[in-house]
N, C-alpha and C positions, 0 to 999 in steps of 0.2 A: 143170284146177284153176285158179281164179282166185284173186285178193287175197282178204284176207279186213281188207285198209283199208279203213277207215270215212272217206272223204273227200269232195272235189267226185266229180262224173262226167268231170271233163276227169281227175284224178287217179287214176282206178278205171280207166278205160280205158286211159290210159297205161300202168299196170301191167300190167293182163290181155295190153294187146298184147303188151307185153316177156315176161312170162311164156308165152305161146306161141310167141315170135317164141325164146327162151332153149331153153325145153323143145324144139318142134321141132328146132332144130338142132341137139342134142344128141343127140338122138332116131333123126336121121340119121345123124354121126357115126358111131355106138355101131353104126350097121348097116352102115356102111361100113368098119368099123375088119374084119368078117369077111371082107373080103375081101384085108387084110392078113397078113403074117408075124407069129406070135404074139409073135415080137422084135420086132417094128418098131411103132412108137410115131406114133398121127397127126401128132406135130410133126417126126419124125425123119421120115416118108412128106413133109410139107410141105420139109423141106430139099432133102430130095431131086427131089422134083418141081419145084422151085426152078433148082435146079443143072443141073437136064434140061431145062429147057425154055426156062432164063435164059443159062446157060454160068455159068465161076467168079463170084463176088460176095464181097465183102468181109463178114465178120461181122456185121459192124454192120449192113449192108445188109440178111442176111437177115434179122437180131430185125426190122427195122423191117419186110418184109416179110410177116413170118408173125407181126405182134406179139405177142412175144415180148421178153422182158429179155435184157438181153444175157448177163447171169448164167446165166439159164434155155438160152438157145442155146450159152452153150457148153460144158456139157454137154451137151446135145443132140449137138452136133459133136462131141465126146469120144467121146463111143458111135458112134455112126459112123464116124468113122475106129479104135476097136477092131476092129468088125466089114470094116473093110475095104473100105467105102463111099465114104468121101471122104480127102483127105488136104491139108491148111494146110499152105501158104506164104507169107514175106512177100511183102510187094509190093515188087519191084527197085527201084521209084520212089520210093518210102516206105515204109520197115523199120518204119513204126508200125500200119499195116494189113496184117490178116492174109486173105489169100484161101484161100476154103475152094472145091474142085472136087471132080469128080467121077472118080473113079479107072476102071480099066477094068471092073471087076468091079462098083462101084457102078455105071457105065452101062449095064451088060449088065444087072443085076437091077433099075433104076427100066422100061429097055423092057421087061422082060416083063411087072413089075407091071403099068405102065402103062393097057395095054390093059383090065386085069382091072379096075380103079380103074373109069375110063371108063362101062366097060359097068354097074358096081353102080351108079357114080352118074345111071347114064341112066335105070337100072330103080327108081329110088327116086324122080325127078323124072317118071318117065310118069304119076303120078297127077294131075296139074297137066297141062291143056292149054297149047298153042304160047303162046297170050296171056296165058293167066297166069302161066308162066313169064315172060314180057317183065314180065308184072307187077310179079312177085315180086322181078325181076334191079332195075329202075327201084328200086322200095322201099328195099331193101335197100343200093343205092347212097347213094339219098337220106339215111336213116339214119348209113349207113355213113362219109358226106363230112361229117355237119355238124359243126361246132366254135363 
């Protein structure tokens, strides 16, 4: 599905790209989300793979990393440390930062997902060969940096 703005061609193209570049990722997502727990929520998997692969991070750190509001993250972390996933701390250094980590049971459940994530997300990117993935990863950066 493309625009259906009536504009330049540099302004029709813009969109179309954004709208495929939107939908696809969305697209994937939504197919990646099956191979999740039907509790667990893609930005709650983002924390967590966060914490798994970063070690503790300060709140703030992860909304900036999975952007996210910080409003939005901390719910996010609420329900996770319900289920038993993570558990906040202040920071000894500074009582004004709160560090969110990974508990024993939330370590034990991000490695087993892990692997299962991985593998869906490898099986969804084999339709794109080696260089267009380099492609795609370049694009997507470029997009992803500009301000």
């Amino acid at each position: 599905m493309g625009t259906r703005h009536r504009g330049t061609n540099e302004e029709i193209n813009a969109l179309n790209a954004f709208i495929k570049l939107a939908r696809s990722a969305e697209s994937v997502a939504v197919r990646i989300q099956t191979v999740l727990p039907a509790t667990l929520t893609i930005t709650q998997f983002g924390v967590l793979d966060a914490l798994y692969h970063i070690g503790p991070l300060c709140q703030s750190e992860l909304a900036e990393k999975l952007l996210k509001s910080g409003g939005n993250l901390t719910l996010v972390v609420d329900n996770l440390e319900k289920a038993g996933y993570v558990l906040r701390e202040r920071d000894p250094a500074d009582r004004r930062f709160v560090v969110v980590k990974l508990t024993e049971n939330g370590q034990a459940f991000i490695a087993n997902l892990w692997p299962k994530v991985v593998g869906k997300v490898t099986r969804e990117m084999n339709t794109l060969s080696f260089t267009e993935l380099a492609d795609l990863s370049r694009l997507c950066k470029k997009i992803g940096l500009q301000r």
